[in-house]
PyMOL commands that place a pseudoatom at each C-alpha (Angstrom):
pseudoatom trace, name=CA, resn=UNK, resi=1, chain=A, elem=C, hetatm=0, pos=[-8.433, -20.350, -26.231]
pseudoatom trace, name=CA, resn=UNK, resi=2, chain=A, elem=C, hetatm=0, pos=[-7.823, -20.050, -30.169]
pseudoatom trace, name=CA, resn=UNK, resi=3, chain=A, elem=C, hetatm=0, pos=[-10.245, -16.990, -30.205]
pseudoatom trace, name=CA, resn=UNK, resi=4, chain=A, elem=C, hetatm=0, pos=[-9.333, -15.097, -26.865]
pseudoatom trace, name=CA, resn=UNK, resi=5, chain=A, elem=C, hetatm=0, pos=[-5.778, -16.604, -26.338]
pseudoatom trace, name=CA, resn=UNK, resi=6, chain=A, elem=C, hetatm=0, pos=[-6.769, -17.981, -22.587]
pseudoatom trace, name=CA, resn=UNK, resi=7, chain=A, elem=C, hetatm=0, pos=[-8.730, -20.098, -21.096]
pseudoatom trace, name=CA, resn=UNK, resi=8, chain=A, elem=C, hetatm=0, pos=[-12.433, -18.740, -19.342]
pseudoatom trace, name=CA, resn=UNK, resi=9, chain=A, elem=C, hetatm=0, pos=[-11.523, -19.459, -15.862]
pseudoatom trace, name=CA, resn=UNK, resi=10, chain=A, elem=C, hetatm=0, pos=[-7.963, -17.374, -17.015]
pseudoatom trace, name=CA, resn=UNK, resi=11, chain=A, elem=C, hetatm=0, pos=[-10.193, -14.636, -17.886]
pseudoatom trace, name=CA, resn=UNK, resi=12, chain=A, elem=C, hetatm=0, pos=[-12.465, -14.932, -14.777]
pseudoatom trace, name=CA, resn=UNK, resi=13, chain=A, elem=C, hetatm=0, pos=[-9.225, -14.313, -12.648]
pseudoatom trace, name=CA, resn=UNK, resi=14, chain=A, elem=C, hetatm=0, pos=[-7.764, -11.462, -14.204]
pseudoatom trace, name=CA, resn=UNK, resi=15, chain=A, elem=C, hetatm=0, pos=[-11.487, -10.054, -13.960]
pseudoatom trace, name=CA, resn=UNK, resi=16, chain=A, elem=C, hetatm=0, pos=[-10.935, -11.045, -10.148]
pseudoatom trace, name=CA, resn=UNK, resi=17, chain=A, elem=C, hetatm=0, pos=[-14.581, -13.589, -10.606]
pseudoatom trace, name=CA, resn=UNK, resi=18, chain=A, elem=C, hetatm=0, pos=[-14.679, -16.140, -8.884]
pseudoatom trace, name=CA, resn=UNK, resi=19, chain=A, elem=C, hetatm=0, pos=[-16.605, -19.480, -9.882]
pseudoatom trace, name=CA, resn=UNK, resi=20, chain=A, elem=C, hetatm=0, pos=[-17.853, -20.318, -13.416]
pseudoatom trace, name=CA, resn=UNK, resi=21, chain=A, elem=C, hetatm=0, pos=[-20.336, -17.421, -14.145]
pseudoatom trace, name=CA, resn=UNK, resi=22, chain=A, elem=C, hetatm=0, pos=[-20.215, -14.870, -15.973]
pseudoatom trace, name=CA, resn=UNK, resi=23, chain=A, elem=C, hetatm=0, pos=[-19.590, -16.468, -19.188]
pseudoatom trace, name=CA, resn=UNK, resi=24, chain=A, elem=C, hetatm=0, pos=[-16.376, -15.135, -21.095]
pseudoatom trace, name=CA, resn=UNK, resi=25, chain=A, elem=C, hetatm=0, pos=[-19.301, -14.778, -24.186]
pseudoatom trace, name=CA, resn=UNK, resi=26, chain=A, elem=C, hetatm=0, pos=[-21.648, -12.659, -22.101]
pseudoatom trace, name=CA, resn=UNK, resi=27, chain=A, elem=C, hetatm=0, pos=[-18.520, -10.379, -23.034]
pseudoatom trace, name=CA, resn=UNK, resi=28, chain=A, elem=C, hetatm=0, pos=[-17.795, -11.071, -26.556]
pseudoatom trace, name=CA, resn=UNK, resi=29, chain=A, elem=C, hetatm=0, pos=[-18.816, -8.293, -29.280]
pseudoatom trace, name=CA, resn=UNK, resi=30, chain=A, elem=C, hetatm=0, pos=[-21.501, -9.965, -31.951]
pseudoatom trace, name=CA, resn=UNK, resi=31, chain=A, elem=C, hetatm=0, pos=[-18.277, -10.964, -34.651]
pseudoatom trace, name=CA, resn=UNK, resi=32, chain=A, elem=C, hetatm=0, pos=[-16.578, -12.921, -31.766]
pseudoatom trace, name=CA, resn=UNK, resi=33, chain=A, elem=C, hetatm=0, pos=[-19.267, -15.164, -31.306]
pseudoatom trace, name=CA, resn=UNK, resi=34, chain=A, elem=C, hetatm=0, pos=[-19.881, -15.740, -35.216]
pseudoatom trace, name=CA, resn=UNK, resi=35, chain=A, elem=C, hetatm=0, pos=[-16.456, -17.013, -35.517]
pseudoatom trace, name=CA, resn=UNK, resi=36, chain=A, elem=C, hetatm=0, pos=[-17.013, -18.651, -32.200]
pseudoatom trace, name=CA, resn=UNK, resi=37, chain=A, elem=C, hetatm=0, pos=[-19.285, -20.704, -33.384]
pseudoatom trace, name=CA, resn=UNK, resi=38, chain=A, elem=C, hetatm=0, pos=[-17.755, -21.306, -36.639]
pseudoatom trace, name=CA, resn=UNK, resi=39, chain=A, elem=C, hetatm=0, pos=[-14.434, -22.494, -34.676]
pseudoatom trace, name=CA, resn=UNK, resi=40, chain=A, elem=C, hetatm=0, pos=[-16.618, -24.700, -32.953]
pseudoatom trace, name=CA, resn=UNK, resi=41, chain=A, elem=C, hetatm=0, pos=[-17.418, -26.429, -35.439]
pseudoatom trace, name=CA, resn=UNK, resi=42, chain=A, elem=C, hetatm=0, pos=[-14.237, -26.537, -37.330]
pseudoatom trace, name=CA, resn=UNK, resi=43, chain=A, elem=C, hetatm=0, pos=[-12.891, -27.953, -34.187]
pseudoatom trace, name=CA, resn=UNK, resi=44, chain=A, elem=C, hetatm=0, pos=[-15.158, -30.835, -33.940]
pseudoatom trace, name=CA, resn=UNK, resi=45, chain=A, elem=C, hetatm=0, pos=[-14.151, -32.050, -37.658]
pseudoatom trace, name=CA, resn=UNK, resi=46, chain=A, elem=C, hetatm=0, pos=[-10.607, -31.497, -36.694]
pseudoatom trace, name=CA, resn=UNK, resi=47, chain=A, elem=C, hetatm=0, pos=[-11.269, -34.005, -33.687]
pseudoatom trace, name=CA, resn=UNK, resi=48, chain=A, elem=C, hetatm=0, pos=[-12.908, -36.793, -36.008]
pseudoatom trace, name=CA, resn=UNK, resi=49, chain=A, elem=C, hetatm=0, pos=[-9.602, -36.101, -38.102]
pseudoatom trace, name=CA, resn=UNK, resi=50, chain=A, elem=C, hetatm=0, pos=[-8.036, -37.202, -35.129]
pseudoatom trace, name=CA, resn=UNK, resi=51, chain=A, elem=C, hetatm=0, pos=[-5.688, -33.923, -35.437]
pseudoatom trace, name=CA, resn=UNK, resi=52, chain=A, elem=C, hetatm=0, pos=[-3.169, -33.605, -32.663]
pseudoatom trace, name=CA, resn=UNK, resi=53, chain=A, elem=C, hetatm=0, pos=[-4.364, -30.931, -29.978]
pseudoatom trace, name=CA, resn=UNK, resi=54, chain=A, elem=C, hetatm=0, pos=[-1.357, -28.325, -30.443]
pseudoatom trace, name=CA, resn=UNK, resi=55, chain=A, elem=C, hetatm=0, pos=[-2.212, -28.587, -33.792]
pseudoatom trace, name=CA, resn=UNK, resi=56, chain=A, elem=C, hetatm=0, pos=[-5.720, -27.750, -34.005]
pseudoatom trace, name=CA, resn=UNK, resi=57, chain=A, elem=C, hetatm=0, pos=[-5.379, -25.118, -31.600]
pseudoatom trace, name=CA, resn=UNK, resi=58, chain=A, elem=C, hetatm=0, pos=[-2.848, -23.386, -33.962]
pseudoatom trace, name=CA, resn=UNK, resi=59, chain=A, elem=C, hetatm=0, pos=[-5.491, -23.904, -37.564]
pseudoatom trace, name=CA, resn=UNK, resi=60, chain=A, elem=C, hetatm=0, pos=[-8.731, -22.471, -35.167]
pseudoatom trace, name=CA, resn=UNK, resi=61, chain=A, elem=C, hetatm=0, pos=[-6.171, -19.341, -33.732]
pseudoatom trace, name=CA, resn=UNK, resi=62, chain=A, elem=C, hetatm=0, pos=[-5.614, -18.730, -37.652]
pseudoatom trace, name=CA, resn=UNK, resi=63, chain=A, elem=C, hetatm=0, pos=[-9.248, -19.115, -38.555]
pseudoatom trace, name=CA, resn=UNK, resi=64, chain=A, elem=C, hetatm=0, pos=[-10.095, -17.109, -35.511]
pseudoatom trace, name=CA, resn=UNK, resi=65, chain=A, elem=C, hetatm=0, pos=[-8.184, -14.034, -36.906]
pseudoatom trace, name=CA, resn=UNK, resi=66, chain=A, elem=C, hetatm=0, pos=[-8.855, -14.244, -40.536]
pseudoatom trace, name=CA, resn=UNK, resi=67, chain=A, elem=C, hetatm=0, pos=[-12.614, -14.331, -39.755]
pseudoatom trace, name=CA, resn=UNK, resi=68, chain=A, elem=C, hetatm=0, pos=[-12.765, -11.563, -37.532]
pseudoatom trace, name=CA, resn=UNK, resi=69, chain=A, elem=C, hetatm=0, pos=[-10.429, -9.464, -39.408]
pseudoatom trace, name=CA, resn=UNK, resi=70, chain=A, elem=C, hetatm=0, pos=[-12.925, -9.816, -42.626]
pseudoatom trace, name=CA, resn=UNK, resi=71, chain=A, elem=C, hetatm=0, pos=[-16.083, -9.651, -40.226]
pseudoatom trace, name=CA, resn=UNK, resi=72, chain=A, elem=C, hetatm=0, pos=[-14.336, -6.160, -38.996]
pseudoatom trace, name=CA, resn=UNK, resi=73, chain=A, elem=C, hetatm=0, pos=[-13.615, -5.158, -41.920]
pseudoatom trace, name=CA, resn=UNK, resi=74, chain=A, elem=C, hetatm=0, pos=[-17.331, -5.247, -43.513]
pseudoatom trace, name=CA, resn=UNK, resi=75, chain=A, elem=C, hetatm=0, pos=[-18.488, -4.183, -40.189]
pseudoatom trace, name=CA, resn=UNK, resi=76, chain=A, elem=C, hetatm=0, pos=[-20.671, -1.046, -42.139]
pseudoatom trace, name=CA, resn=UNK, resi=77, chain=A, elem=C, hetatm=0, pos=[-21.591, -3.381, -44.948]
pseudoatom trace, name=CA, resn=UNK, resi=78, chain=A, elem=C, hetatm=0, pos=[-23.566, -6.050, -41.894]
pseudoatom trace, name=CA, resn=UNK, resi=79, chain=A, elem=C, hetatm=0, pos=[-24.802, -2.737, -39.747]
pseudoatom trace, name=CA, resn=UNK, resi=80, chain=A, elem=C, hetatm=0, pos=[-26.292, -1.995, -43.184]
pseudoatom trace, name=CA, resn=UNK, resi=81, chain=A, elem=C, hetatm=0, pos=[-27.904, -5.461, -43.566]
pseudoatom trace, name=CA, resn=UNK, resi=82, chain=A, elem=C, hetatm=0, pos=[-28.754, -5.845, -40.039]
pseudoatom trace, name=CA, resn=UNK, resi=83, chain=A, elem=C, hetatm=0, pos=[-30.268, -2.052, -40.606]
pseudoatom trace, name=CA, resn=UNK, resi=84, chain=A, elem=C, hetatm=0, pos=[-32.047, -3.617, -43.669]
pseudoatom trace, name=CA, resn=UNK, resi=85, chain=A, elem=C, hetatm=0, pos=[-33.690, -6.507, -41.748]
pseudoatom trace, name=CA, resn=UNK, resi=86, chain=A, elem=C, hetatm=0, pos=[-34.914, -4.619, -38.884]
pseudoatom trace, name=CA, resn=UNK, resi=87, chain=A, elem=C, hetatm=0, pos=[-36.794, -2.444, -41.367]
pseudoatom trace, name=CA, resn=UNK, resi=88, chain=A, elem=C, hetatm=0, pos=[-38.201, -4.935, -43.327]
pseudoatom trace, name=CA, resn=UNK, resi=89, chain=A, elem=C, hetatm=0, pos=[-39.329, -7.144, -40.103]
pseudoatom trace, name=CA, resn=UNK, resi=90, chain=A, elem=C, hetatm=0, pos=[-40.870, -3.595, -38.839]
pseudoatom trace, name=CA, resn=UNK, resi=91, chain=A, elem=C, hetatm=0, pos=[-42.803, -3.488, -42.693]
pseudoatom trace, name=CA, resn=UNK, resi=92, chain=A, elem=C, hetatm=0, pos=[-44.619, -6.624, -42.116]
pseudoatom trace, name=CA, resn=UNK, resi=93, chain=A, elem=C, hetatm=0, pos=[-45.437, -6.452, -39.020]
for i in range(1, 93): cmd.bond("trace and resi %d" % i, "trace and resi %d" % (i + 1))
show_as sticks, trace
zoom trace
């Protein structure tokens, strides 16, 4: 919800899908599931902090869009690394 602002089985319907698959992340470009992951985690310390539900939903929606704006933002500067990686993998191989 804090990353795609609705819910999967929202998404499903305006997709016209019906039941639980596909997976709203079989959809979601490689920086939405980095911060995905990173809200997931926020979220679960937010939980042992016993922070009220409304609330945490508003700190992960901020988090959401401050990550993904920086992740877009150096999107040349990771296709480099990833670039980088792949190259070096391919070298020792």
């Amino acid at each position: 919800m804090a990353l795609f602002g609705k819910t999967a089985a929202q998404w499903r319907n305006e997709k016209g899908i019906s039941g639980k698959s596909p997976n709203i992340r079989d959809f979601a470009s490689a920086e939405e599931l980095v911060v995905l992951i990173n809200l997931e985690d926020t979220n679960a310390d937010l939980i042992r902090q016993e922070v009220p539900k409304i609330e945490r939903l508003k700190i992960l929606r901020e988090k959401a869009y401050r990550q993904l704006k920086i992740l877009r933002k150096n999107k040349d500067t990771i296709e480099t690394l990833k670039k980088n990686i792949i190259e070096d993998v391919k070298k020792d191989n």
